[in-house]
C-alpha positions as CSV (number, residue, x, y, z in Angstrom):
1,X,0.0,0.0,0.0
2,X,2.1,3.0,-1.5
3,X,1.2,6.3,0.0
4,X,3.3,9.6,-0.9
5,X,4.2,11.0,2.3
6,X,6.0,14.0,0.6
7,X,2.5,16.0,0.5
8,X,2.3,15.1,4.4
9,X,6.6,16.2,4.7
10,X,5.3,19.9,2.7
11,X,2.8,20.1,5.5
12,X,4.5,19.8,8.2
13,X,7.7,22.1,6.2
14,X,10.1,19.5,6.6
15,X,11.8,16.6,4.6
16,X,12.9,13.6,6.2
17,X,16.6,12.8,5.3
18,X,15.1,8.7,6.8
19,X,12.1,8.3,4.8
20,X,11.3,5.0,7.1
21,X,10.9,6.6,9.5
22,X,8.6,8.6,8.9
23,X,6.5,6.3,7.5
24,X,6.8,4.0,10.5
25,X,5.8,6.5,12.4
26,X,2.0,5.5,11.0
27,X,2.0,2.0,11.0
28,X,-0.2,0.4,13.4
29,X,0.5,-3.3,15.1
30,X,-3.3,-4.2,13.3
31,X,-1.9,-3.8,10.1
32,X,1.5,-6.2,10.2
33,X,-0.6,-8.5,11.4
34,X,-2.4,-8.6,8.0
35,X,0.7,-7.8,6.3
36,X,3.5,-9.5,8.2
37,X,5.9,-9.3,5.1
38,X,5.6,-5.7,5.3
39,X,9.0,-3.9,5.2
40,X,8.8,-1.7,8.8
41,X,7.9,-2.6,12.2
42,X,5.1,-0.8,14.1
43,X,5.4,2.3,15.1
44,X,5.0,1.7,19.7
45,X,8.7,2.2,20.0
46,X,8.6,5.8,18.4
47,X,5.7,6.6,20.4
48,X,7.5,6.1,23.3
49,X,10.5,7.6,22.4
50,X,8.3,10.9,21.1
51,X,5.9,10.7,24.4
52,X,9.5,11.7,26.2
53,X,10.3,14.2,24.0
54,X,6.8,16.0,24.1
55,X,6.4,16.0,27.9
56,X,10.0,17.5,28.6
57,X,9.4,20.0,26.0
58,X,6.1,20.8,26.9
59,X,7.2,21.1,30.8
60,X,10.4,22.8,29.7
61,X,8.1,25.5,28.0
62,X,6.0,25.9,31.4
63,X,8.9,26.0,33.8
64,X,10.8,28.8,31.9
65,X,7.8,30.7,31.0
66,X,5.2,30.5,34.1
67,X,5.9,30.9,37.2
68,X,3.2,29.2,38.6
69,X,3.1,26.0,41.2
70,X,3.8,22.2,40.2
71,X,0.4,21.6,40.8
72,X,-0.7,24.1,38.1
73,X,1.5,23.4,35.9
74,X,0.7,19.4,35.8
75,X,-2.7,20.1,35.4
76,X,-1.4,22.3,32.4
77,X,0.7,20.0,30.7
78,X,-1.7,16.9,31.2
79,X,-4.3,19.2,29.3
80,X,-1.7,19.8,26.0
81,X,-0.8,15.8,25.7
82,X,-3.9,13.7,26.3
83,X,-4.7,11.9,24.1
84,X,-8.0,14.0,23.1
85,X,-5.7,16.9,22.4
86,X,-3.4,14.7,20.7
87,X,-6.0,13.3,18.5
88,X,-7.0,16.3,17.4
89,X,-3.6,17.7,16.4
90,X,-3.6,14.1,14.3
91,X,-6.8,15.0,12.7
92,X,-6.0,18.5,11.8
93,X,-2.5,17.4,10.2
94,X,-4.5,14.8,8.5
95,X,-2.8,12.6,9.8
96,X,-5.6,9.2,9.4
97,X,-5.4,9.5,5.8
98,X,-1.7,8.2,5.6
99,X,-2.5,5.0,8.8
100,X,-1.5,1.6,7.8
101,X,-4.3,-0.3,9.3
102,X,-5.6,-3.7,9.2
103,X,-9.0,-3.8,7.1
104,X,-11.1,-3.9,10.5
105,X,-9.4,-0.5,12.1
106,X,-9.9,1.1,8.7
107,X,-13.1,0.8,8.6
108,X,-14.1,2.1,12.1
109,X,-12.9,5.7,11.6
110,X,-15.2,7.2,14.0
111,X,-15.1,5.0,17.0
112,X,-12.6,6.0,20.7
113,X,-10.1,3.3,19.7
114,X,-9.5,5.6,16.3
115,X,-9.2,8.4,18.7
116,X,-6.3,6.3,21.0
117,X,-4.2,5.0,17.6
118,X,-4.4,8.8,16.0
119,X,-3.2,10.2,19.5
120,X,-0.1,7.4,19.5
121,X,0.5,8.0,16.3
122,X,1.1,11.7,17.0
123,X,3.5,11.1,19.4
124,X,5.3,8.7,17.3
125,X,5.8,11.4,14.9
126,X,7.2,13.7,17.3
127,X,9.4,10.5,17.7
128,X,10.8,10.2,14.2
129,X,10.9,13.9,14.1
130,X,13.6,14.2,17.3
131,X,15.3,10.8,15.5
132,X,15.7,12.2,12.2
133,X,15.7,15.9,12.3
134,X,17.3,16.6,16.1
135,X,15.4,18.4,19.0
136,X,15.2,22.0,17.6
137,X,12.7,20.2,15.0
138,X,10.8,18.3,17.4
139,X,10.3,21.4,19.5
140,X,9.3,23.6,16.6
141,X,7.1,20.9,15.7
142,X,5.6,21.0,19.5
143,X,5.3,25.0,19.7
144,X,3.8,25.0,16.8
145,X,1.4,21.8,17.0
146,X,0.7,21.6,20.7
147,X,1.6,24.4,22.4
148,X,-0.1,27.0,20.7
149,X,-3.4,25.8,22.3
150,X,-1.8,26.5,25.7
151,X,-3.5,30.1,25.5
152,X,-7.0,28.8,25.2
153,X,-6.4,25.9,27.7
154,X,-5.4,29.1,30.4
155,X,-8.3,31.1,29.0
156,X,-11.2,28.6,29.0
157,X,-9.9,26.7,31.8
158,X,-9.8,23.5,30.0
159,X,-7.3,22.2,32.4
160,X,-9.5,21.8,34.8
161,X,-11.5,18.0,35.1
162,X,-15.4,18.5,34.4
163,X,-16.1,18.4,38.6
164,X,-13.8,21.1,39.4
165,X,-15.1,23.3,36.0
166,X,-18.7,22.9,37.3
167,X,-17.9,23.2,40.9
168,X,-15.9,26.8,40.3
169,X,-18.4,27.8,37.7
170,X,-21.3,27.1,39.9
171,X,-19.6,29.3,43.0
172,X,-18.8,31.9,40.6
173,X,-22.6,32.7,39.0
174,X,-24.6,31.4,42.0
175,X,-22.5,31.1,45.2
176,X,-23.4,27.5,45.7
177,X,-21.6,24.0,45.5
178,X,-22.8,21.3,43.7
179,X,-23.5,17.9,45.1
180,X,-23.8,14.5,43.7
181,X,-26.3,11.8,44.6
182,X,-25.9,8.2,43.0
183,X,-29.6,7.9,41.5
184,X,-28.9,4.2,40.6
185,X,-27.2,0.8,40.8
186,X,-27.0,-1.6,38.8
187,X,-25.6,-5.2,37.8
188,X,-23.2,-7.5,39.9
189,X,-20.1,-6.4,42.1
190,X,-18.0,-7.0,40.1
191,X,-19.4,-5.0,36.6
192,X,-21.4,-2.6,38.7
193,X,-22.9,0.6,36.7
194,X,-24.0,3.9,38.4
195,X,-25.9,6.5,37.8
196,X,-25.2,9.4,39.6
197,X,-27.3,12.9,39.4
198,X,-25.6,16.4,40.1
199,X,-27.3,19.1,41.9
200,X,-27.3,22.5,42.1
201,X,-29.0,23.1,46.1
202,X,-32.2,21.2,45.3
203,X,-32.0,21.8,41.6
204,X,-31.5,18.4,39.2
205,X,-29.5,19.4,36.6
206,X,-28.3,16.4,34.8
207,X,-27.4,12.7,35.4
208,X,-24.3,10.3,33.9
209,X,-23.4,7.1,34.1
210,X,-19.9,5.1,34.6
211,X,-18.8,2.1,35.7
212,X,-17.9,3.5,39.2
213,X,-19.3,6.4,41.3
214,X,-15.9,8.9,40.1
215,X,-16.8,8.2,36.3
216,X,-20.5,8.5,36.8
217,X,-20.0,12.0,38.6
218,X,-17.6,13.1,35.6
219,X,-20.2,12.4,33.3
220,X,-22.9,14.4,35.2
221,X,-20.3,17.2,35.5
222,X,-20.0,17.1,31.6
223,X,-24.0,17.3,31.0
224,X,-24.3,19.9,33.6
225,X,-21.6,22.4,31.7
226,X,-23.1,21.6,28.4
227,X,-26.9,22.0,29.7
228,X,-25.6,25.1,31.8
229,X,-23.8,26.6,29.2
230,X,-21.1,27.1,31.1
């Protein structure tokens, strides 16, 4: 399966002196398992070379330039390289066009899994970018892919988890903390599912459900900021 990576090297403004590996960089473990003659191995080594690389240049970045506790800046960084974020710097590169996937991932473009192998592959590029082009690439590559979303993170506090969001934008506009109540329990101890409802005093505001009381109450957090509008 030929794919010409040197439109994706004119995006990103760079050409690869290994052309391996930057291909590698996309090949998924699904795919050599349909194609075991295939000339490159997957690409989980460079993704956990280039998940090193983007957290010390990310933290690097938020050291020299804020000033801020460890706490805060934790919270920051974890915000920039999740693997939502990462996905979505994947998908904006175009990045899924050029996969190698096994017939079965190909065709399930749409589903969380996608989400996880775009995010990986992300980070495996930042891999093969520090392999093959040095550090000052990598972190050009970062600044410009990652950490220009820092200023929106600080802005819309995205860094904070969908509890805490709700919780300080409830104090803010009403003065009042929320509480959560499970609502409901079900199946056996050991696959139990909750549903737990969020409160504003004794205002219902929305319900989720997870497969423990934590997730269940970040779901309800999410459907109260989205109903809220906040």
């Amino acid at each position: 399966m030929a794919k010409d990576f040197s439109k994706f090297e004119e995006r990103l403004g760079l050409e690869f002196a290994d052309k391996d590996l930057l291909t590698q960089a996309f090949v998924h473990r699904s795919y050599l398992n349909e194609h075991p003659s295939f000339h490159l191995g997957h690409n989980e080594r460079l993704e956990f070379l280039g998940d090193a690389v983007l957290e010390l240049i990310v933290t690097e970045h938020l050291y020299r330039e804020y000033p801020n506790p460890e706490g805060e800046l934790t919270n920051w960084r974890a915000s920039l390289v999740n693997a939502k974020m990462l996905a979505s710097i994947a998908e904006d590169l175009g990045m899924d066009s050029f996969l190698f996937l096994s017939h079965g991932e190909a065709k399930d473009a749409k589903s969380k899994a996608r989400q996880y192998i775009l995010a990986n592959a992300c980070e495996a590029l930042i891999g093969s970018i520090y392999l093959d082009q040095g550090m000052d690439a990598a972190r050009e590559f970062v600044n410009r892919h990652v950490l220009s979303h820092l200023e929106h993170i600080l802005k819309e506090k995205l860094y904070l988890d969908p509890k805490s969001k709700f919780q300080e934008s409830a104090q803010e506009v009403l003065g009042v903390t929320p509480s959560y109540r499970v609502l409901e329990e079900e199946g056996p101890d050991h696959a139990k599912t909750f549903t737990v409802g969020v409160y504003l005093k004794d205002e219902f505001v929305a319900s989720g459900t997870g497969s423990s009381k934590q997730e269940a109450q970040i779901a309800a957090a999410e459907e109260a900021l989205r109903i809220k509008g906040w």
